[in-house]
LOKELO-309893 format. One record per atom (N, C-alpha, C): residue in three letters; x, y, z. Coordinates in steps of 0.2 Angstrom, whole numbers, padded with zeros to 4 digits, always signed. Example, Ala and Ser with C-alpha at 12.3 -4.5 7.8 and 13.67 -1.06 7.14 Angstrom:
! LOKELO-309893
ALA+0066-0028+0039ALA+0062-0022+0039ALA+0066-0016+0039SER+0064-0011+0035SER+0068-0005+0036SER+0064+0000+0039
This chain:
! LOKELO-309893
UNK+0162+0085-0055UNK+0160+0089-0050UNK+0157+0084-0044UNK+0157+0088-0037UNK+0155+0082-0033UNK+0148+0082-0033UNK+0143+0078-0032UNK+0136+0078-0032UNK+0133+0075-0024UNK+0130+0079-0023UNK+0126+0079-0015UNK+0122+0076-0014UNK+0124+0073-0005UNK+0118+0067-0005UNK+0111+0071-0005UNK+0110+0075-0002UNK+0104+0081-0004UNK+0102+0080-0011UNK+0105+0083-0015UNK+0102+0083-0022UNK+0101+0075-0024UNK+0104+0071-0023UNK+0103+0064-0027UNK+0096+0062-0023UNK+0095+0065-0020UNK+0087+0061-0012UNK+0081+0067-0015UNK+0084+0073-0018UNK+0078+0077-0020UNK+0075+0073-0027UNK+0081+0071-0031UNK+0080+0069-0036UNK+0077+0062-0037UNK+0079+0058-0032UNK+0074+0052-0031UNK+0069+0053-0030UNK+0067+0055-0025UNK+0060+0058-0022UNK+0055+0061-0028UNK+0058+0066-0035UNK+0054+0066-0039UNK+0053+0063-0045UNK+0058+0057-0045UNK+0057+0053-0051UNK+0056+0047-0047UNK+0056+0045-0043UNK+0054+0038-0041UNK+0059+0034-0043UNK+0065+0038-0045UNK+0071+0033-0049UNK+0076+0029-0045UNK+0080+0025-0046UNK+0085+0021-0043UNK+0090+0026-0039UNK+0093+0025-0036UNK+0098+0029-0032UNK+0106+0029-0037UNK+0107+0023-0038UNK+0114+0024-0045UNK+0111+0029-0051UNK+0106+0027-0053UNK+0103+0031-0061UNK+0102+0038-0060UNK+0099+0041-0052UNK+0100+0047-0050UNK+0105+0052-0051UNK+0111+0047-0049UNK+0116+0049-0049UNK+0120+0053-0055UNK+0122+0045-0059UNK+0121+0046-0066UNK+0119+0051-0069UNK+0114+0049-0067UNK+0110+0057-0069UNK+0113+0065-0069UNK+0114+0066-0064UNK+0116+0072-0062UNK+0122+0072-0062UNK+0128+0067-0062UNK+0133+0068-0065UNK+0134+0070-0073UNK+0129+0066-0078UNK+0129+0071-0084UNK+0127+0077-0084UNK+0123+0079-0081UNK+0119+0086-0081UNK+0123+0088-0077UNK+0130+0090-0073UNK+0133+0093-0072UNK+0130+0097-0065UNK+0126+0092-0061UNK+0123+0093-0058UNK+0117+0098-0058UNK+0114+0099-0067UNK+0108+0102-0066UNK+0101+0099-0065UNK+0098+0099-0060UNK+0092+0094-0056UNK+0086+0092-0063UNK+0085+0101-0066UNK+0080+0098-0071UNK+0081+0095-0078UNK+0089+0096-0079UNK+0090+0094-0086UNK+0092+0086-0085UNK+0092+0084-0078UNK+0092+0078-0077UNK+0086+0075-0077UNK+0083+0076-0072UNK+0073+0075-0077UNK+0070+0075-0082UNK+0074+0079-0086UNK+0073+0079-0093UNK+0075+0073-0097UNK+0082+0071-0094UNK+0084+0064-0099UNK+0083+0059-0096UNK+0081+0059-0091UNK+0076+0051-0087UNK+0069+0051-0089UNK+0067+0055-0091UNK+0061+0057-0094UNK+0061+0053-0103UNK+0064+0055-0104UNK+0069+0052-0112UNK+0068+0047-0112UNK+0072+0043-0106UNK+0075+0035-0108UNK+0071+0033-0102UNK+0063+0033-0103UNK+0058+0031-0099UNK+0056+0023-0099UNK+0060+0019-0106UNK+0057+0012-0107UNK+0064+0008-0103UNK+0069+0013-0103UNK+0075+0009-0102UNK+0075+0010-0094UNK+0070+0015-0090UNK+0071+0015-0085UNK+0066+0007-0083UNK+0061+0007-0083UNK+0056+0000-0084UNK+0060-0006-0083UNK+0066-0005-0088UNK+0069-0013-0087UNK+0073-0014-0082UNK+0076-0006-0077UNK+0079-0004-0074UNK+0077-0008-0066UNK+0069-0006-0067UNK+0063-0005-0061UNK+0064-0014-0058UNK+0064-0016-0066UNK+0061-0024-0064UNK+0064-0027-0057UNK+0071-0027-0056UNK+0075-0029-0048UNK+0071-0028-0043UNK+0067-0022-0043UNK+0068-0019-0037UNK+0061-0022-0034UNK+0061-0023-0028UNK+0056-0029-0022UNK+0048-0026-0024UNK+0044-0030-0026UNK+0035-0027-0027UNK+0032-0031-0024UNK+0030-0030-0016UNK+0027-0034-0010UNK+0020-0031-0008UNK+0018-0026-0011UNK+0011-0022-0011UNK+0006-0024-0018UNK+0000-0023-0019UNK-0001-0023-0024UNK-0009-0024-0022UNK-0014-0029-0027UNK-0020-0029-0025UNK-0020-0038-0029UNK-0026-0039-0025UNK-0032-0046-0027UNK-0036-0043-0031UNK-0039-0047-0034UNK-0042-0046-0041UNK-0048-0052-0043UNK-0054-0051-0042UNK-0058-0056-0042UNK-0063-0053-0048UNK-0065-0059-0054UNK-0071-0057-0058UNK-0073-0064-0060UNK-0078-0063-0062UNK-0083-0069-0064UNK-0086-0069-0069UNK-0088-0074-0074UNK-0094-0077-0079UNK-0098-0081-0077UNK-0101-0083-0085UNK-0107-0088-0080UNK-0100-0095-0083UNK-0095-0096-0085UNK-0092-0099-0084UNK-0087-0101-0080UNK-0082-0097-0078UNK-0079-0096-0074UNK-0078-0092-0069UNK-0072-0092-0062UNK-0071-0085-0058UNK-0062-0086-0062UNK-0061-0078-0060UNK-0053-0079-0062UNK-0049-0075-0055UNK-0045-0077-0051UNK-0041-0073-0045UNK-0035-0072-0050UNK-0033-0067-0049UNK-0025-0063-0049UNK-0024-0058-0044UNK-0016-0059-0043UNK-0013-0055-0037UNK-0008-0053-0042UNK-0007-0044-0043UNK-0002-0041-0048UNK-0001-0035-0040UNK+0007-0035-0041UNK+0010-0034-0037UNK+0013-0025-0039UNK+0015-0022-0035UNK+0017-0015-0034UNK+0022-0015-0029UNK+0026-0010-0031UNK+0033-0007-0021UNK+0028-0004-0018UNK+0021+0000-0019UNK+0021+0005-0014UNK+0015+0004-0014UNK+0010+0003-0008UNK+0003+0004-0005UNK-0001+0010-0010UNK+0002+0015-0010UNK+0000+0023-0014UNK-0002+0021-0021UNK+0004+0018-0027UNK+0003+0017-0031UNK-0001+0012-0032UNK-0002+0007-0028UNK-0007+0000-0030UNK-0015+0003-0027UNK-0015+0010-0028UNK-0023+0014-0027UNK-0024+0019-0034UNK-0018+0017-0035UNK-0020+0021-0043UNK-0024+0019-0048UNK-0028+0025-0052UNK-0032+0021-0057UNK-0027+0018-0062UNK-0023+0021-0064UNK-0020+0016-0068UNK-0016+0009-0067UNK-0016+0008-0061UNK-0013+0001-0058UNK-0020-0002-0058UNK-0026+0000-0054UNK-0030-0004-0054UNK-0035-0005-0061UNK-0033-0001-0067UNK-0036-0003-0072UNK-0031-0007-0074UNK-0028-0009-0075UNK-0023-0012-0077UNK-0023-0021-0075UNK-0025-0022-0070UNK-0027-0026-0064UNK-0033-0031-0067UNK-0038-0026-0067UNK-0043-0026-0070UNK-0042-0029-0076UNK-0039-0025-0080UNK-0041-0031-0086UNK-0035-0036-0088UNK-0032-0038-0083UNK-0027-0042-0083UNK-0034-0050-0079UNK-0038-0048-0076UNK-0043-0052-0073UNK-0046-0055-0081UNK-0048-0050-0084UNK-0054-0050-0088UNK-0049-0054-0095UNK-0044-0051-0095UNK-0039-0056-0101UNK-0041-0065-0096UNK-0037-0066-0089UNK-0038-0073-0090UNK-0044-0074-0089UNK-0051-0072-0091UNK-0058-0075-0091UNK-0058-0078-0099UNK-0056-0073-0103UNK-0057-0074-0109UNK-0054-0076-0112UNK-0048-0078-0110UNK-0044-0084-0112UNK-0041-0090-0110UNK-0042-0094-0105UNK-0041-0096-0099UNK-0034-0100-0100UNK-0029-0095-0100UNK-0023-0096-0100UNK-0020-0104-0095UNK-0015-0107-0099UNK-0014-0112-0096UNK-0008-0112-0093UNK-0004-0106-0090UNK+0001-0103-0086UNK+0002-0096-0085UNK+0006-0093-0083UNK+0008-0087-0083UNK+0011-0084-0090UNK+0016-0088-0092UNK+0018-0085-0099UNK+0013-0084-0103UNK+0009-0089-0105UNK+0002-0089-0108UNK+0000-0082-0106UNK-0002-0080-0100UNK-0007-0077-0099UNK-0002-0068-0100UNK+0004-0069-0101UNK+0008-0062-0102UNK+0010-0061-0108UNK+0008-0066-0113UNK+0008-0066-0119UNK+0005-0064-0123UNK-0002-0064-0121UNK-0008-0064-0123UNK-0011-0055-0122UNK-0013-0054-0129UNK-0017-0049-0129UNK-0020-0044-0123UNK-0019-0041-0120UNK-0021-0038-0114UNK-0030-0035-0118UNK-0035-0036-0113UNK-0042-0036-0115UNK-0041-0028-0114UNK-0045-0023-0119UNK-0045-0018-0123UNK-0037-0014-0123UNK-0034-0020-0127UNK-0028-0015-0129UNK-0025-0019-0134UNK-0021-0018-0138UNK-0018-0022-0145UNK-0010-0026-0142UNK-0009-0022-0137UNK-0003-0024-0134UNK-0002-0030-0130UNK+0004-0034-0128UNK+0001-0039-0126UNK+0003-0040-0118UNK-0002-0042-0113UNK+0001-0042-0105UNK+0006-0039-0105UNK+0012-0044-0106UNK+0019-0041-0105UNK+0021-0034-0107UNK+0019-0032-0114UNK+0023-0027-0115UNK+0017-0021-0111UNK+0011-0022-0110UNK+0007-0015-0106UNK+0010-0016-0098UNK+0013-0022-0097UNK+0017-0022-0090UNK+0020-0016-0088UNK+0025-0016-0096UNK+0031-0012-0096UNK+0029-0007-0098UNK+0025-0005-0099UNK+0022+0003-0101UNK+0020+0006-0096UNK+0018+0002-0091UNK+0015+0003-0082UNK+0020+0005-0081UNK+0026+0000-0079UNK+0030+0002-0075UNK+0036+0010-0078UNK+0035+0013-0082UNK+0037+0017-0086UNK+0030+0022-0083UNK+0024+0021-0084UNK+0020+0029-0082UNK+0021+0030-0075UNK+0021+0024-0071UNK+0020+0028-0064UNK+0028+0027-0057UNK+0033+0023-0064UNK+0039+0024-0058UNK+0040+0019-0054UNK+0037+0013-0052UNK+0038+0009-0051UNK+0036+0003-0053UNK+0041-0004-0048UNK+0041-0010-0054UNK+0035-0015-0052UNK+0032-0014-0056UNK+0023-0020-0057UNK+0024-0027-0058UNK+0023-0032-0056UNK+0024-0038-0058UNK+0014-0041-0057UNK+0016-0046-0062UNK+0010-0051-0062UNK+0012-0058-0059UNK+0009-0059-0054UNK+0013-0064-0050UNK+0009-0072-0049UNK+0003-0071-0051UNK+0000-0078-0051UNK-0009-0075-0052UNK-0011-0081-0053UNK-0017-0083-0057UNK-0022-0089-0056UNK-0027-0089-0056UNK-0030-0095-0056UNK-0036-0095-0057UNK-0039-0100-0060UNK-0045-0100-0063UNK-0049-0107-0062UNK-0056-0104-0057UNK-0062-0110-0056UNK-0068-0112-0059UNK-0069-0118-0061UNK-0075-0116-0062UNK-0081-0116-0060UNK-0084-0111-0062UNK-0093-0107-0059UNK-0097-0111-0060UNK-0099-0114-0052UNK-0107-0120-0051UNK-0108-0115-0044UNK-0113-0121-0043UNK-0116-0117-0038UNK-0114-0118-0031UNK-0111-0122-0030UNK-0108-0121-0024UNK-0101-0117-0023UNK-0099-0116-0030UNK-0091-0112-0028UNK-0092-0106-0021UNK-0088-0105-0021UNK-0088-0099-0014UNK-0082-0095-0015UNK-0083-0089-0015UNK-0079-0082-0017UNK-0080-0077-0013UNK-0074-0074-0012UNK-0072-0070-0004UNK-0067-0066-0007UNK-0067-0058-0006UNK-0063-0054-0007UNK-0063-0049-0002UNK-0058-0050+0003UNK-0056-0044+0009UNK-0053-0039+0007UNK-0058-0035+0004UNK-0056-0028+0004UNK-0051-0027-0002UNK-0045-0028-0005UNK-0042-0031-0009UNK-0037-0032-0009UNK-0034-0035-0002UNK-0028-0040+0000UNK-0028-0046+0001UNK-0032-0049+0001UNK-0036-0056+0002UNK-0041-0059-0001UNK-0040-0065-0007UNK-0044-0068-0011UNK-0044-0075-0009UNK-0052-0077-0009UNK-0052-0084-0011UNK-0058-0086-0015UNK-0055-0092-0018UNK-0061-0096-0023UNK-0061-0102-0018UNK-0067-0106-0019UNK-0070-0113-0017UNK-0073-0118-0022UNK-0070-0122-0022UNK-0072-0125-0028UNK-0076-0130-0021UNK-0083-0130-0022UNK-0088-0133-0015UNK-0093-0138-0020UNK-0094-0143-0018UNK-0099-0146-0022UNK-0106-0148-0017UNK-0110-0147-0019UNK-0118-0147-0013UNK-0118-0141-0011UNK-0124-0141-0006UNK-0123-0134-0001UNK-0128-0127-0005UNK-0127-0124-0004UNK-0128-0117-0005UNK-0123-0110-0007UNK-0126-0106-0012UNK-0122-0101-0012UNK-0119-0095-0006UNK-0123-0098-0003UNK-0122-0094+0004UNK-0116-0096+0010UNK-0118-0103+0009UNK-0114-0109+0015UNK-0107-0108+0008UNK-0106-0109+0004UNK-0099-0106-0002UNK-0097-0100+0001UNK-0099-0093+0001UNK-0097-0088+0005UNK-0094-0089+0011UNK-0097-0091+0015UNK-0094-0094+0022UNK-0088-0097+0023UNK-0088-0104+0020UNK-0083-0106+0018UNK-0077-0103+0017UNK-0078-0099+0011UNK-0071-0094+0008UNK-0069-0089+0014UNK-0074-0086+0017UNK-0071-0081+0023UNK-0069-0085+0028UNK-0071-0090+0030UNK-0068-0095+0036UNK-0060-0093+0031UNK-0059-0097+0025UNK-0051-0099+0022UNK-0049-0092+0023UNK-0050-0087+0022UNK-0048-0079+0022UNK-0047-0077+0028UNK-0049-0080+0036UNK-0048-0079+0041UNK-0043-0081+0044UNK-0044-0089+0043UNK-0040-0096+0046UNK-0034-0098+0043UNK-0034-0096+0038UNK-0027-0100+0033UNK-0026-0106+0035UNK-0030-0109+0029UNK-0029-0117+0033UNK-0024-0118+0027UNK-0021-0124+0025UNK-0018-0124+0021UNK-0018-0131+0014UNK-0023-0134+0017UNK-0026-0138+0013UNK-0033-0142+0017UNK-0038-0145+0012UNK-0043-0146+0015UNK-0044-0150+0019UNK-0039-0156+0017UNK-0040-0163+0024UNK-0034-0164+0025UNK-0032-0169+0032UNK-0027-0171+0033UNK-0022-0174+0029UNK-0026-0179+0023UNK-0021-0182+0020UNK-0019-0180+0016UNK-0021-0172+0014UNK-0017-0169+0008UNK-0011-0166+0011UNK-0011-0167+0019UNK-0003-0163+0020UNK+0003-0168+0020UNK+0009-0164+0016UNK+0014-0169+0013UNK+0018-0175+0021UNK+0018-0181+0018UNK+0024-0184+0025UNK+0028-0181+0025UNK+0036-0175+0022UNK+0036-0172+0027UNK+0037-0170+0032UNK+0031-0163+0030UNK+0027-0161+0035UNK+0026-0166+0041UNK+0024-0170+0041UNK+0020-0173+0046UNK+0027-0176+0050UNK+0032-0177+0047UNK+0039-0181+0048UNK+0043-0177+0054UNK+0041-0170+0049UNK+0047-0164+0052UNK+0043-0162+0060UNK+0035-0161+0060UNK+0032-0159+0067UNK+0033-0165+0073UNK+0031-0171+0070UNK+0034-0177+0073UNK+0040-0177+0076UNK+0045-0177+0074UNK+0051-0177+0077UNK+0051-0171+0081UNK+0049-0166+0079UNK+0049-0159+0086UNK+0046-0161+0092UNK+0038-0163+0090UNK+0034-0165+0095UNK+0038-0168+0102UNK+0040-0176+0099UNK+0045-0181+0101UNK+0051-0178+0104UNK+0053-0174+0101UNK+0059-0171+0107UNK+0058-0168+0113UNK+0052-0164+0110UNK+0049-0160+0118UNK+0045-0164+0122UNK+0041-0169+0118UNK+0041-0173+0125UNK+0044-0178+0129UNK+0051-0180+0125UNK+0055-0185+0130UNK+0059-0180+0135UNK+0058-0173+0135UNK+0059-0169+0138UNK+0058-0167+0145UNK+0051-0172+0145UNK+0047-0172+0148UNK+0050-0176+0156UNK+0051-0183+0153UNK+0055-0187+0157UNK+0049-0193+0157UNK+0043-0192+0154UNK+0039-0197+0155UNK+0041-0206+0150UNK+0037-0211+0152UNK+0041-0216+0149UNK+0037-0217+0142UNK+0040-0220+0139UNK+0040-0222+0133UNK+0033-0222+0131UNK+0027-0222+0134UNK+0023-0225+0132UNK+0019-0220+0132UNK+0019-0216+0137UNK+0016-0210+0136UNK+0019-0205+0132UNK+0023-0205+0131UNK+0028-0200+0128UNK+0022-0201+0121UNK+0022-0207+0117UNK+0017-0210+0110UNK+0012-0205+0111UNK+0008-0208+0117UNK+0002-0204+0117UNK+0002-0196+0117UNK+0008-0191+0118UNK+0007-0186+0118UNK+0010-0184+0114UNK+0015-0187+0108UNK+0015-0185+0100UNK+0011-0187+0097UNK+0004-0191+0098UNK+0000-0192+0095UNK-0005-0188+0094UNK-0006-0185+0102UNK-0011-0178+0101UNK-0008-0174+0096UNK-0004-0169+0100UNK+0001-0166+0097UNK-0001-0164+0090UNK-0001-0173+0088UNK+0000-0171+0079UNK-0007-0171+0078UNK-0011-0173+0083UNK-0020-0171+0078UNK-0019-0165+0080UNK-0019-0162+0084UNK-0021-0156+0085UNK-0017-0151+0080UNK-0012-0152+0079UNK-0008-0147+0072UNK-0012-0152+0068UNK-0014-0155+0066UNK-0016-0155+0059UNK-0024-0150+0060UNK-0028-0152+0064UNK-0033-0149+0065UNK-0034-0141+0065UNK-0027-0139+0066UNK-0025-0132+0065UNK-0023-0128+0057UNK-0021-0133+0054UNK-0020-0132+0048UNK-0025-0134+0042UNK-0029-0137+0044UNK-0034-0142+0037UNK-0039-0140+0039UNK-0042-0135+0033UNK-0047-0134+0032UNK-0054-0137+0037UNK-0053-0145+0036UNK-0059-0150+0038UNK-0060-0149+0048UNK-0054-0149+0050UNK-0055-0148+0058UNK-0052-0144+0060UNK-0054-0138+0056UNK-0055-0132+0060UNK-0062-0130+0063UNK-0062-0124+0069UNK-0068-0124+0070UNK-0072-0117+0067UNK-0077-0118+0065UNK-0079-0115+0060UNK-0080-0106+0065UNK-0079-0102+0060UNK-0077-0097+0060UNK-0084-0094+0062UNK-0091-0093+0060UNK-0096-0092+0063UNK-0100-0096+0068UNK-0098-0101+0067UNK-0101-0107+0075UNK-0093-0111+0078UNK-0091-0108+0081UNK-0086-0111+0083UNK-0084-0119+0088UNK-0092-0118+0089UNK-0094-0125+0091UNK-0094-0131+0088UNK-0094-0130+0081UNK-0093-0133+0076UNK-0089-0134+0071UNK-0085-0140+0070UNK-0078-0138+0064UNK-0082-0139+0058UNK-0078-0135+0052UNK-0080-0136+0045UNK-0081-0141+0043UNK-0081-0147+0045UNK-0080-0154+0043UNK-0089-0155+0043UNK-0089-0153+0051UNK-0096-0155+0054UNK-0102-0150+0050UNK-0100-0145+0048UNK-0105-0139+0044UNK-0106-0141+0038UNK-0100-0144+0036UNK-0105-0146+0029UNK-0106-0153+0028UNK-0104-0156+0034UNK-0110-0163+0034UNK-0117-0163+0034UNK-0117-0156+0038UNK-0126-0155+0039UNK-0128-0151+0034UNK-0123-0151+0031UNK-0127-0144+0024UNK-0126-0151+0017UNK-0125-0156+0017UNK-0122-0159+0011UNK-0118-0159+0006UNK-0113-0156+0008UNK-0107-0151+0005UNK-0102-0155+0006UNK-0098-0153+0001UNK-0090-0155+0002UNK-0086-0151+0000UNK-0080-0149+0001UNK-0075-0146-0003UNK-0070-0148-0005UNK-0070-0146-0013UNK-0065-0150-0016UNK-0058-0149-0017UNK-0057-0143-0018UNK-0050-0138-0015UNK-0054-0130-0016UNK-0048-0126-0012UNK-0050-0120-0013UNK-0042-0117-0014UNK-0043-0112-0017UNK-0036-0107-0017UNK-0037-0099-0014UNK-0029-0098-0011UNK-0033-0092-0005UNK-0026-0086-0009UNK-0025-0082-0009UNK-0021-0076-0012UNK-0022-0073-0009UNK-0015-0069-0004UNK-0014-0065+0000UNK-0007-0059-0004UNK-0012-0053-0004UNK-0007-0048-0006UNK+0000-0049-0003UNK+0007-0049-0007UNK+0014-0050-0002UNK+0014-0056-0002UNK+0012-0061-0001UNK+0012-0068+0004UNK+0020-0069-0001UNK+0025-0070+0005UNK+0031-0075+0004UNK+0036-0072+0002UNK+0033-0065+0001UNK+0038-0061-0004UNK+0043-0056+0003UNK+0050-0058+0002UNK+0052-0056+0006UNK+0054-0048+0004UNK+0050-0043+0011UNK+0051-0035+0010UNK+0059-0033+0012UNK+0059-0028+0009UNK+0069-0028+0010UNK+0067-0020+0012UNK+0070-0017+0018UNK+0069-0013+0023UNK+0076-0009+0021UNK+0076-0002+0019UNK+0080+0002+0016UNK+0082+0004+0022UNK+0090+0007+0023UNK+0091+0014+0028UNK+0092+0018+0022UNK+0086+0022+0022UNK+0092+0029+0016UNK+0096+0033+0016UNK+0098+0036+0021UNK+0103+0039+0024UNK+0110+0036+0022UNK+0109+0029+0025UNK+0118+0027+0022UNK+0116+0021+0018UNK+0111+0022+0012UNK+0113+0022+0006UNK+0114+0024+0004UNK+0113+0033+0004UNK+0114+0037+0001UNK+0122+0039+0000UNK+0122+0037+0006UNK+0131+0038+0010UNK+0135+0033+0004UNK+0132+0029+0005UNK+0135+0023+0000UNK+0137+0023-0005UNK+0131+0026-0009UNK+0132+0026-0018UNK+0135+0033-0020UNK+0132+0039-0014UNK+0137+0044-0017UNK+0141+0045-0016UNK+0147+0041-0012UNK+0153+0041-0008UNK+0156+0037-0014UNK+0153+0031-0015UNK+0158+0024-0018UNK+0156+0025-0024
């Protein structure tokens, strides 16, 4: 029988299911809507495996702490809605609290490993997630510092994490520090941790826009050379200007505070994950037609 794009978009709509599996769906059940729900409902584990393709650009940060450690995790979601659910955010939760108590020394470690109050292991409560609420969950990274006193810790609301691994200073001047890195996205602390090349690839931009200019050779030097402090000072941590006194870059604030930083890591819900923008209309054209 023929199956309609109306009926395969009602029945997405209530299962949160794939557009072919819909189908499917309602091609067995002979076009009945709920005896189709009923058998995606059934093969609930096999839809999970189904889920894993489809793009998780949403999700939340995840910060906790001991008197040993801090642990960041960013666990990812498709939809804004579900990444407010308790069951997504307990799940989060104790995917935090698993690398505290374990301090996993990669990813696979860490989804292999016992999920804290549960018998089952990261991975497989992955997949029991992504089976209760219909979409595909991923665990996407991790990281673990360790807790002195100058570390510094920042969590914007729960799309933006950073840890500070800061030596001297204050646990206050550490706070600072992390929201300047939460603001500014520097992308490393000093100039000489950024790669040559990076420094190679801007340099030659620079240089073509300035012989563009028509000036001669010698000036032309002088104004790739700015050029290039002033992109690094945009990007490093150290000569930025600080975020609460702008009259001062970071470099010079914790000169005065006796501090240094020694690296920080920043986690941005999404970051790099490329979102893939649906027409529904002529997919739906697509897969019911073809």
């Amino acid at each position: 029988m023929k199956i309609s794009a109306a009926l395969v978009k009602e029945l997405r709509e209530r299962t949160g299911a794939g557009m072919m599996e819909c189908k499917k769906a309602l091609v067995e059940s002979t076009g009945d809507i709920e005896a189709a729900i009923e058998d995606m409902r059934k093969s609930g584990q096999a839809k999970a495996a189904k889920k894993a393709g489809r793009i998780a650009a949403e999700g939340l940060i995840v910060i906790q702490q001991d008197n040993k450690h801090a642990a960041m995790v960013e666990i990812n979601s498709e939809t804004d809605f579900v990444s407010k659910s308790d069951d997504f955010k307990g799940f989060c939760d104790a995917v935090a609290a698993t690398v505290l108590r374990d301090c996993p020394s990669n990813l696979e470690a860490l989804m292999a490993a016992p999920l804290v109050g549960s018998e089952k292991s990261v991975e497989k409560s992955r997949q029991d997630l992504i089976s209760k609420i219909g979409e595909n969950t991923n665990v996407r990274r991790f990281t673990l510092m360790k807790n002195q006193t100058g570390m510094g810790v920042y969590l914007h609301g729960t799309r933006i994490g950073v840890l500070v691994d800061m030596r001297g200073g204050t646990a206050e001047l550490g706070k600072d520090i992390a929201m300047h890195i939460a603001a500014s996205r520097p992308i490393c602390v000093s100039s000489e941790q950024v790669s040559s090349d990076t420094l190679a690839k801007e340099k030659d931009i620079f240089t073509a826009q300035a012989e563009n200019s028509g000036k001669p050779a010698h000036i032309i030097e002088k104004m790739v050379k700015g050029r290039l402090d002033k992109f690094l000072a945009e990007i490093t941590l150290l000569g930025q200007p600080f975020v609460k006194d702008t009259d001062k870059t970071v470099a010079k604030m914790l000169k005065e505070n006796q501090a240094n930083v020694e690296y920080f890591e920043r986690f941005e819900v999404g970051e790099g994950i490329e979102k893939k923008i649906d027409n529904f209309a002529e997919e739906v054209m697509q897969q019911v037609n073809g």
